[in-house]
C-alpha positions in Angstrom: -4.0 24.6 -5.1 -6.1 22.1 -4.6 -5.1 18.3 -3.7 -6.2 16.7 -6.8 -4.1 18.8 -8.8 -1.0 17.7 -6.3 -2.4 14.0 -7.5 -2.0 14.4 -10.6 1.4 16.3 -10.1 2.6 13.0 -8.7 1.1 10.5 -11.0 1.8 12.5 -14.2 3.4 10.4 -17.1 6.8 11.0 -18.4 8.2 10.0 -21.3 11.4 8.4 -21.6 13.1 9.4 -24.5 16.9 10.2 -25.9 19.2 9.2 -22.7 16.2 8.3 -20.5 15.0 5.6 -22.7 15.3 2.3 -21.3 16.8 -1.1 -22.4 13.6 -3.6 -23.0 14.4 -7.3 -22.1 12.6 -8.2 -24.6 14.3 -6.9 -28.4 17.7 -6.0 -26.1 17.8 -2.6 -27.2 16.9 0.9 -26.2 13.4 1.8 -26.5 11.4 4.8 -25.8 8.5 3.9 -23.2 6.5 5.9 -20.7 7.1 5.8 -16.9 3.9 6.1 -14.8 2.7 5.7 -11.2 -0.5 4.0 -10.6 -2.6 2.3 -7.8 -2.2 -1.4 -8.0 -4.5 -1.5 -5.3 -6.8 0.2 -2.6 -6.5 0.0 1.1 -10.1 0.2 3.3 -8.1 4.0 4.7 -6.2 5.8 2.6 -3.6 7.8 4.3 -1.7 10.7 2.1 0.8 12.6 3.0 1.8 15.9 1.1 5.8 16.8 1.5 5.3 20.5 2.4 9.1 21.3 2.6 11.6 21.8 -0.3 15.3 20.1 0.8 17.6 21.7 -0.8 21.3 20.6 -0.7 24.0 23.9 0.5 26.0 25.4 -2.4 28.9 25.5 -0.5 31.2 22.1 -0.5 32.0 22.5 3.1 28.7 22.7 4.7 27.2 19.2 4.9 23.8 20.9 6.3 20.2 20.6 4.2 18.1 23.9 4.2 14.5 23.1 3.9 12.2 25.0 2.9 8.2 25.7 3.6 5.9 25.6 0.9 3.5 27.7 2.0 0.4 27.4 -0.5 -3.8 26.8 1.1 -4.4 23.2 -0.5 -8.2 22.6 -0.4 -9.3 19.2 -0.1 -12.5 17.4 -0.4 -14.7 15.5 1.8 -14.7 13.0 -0.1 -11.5 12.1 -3.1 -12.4 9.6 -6.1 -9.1 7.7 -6.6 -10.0 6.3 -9.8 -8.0 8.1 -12.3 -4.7 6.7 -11.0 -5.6 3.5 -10.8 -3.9 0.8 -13.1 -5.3 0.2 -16.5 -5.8 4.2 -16.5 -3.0 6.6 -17.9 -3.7 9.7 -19.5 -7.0 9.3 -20.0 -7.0 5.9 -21.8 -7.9 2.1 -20.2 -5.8 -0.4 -22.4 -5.2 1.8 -24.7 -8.9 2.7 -25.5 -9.9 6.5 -25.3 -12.4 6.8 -22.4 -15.4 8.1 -23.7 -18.9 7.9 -21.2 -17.0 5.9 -18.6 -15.5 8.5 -16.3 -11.6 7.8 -15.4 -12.1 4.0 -15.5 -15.1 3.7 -13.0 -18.5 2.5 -13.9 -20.4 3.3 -10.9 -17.7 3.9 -8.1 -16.0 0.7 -9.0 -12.9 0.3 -11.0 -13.1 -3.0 -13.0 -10.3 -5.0 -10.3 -9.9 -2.8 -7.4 -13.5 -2.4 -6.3 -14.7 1.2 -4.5 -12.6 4.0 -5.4 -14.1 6.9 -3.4 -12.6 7.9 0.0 -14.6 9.7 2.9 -12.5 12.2 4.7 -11.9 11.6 8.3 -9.2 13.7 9.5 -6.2 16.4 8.7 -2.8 16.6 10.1 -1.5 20.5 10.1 1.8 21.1 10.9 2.5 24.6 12.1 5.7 26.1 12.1 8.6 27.0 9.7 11.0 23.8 9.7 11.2 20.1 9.9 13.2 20.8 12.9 10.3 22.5 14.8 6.9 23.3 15.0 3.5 21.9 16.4 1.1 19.4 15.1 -2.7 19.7 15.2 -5.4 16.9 14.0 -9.0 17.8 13.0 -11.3 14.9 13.2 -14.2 14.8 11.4 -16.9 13.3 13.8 -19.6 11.1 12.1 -23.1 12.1 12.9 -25.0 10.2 15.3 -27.4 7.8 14.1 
């Protein structure tokens, strides 16, 4: 898996339709829409954090306890991640509601149109090693820049 995939996994549209439509303030009545994340803006460091456990409530009424559950999947990650494509203005493909064509995901050289830069350098990796959120150890790998 690779974390650009878990990206878009998280900024995928949905649409609301049938009982998930919602009431619009405007006509006051129940419309069909489409409910999607974006990046309103960018910080100067990006942190992200990947949930790798699965909580998962007990099927028995009389335990109160939460199981969780290690996902256990490789996710490769680049040295350097491109933000652009969850920006605002971008969803599915389209800026305002214009099918992108030559400009890729909204950026005309590294910029997007409001936010500025849009490209991240990596600089380090949390790992967390062990098999709960109860336990376990956490190691950091820094990337160290090279010496001018």
């Amino acid at each position: 898996m690779r974390l650009a995939d878990c990206l878009r996994g998280y900024f995928a549209s949905e649409r609301l339709v049938g009982d998930e439509r919602y009431d619009c303030p405007t006509c006051r009545k129940r419309c069909d829409g489409v409910r999607a994340a974006r990046l309103l803006s960018l910080p100067p460091n990006l942190v992200l954090h990947l949930n790798r456990f699965d909580t998962c409530q007990s099927s028995d009424a009389h335990v109160a306890e939460r199981d969780a559950e290690k996902r256990r999947g490789h996710v490769e990650f680049p040295l350097t991640l491109d933000v652009a494509e969850w920006c605002a203005g971008v969803v599915d493909g389209h800026v305002d509601g214009a099918r992108l064509g030559h400009v890729d995901g909204g950026v005309v050289d590294g910029h997007a149109a409001h936010l500025g830069p849009t490209a991240y350098d990596l600089c380090a990796v949390v790992v967390h090693k062990g098999e709960s959120t109860s336990g376990g150890h956490y190691r950091a790998y820094v990337r160290v820049p090279p010496a001018d």
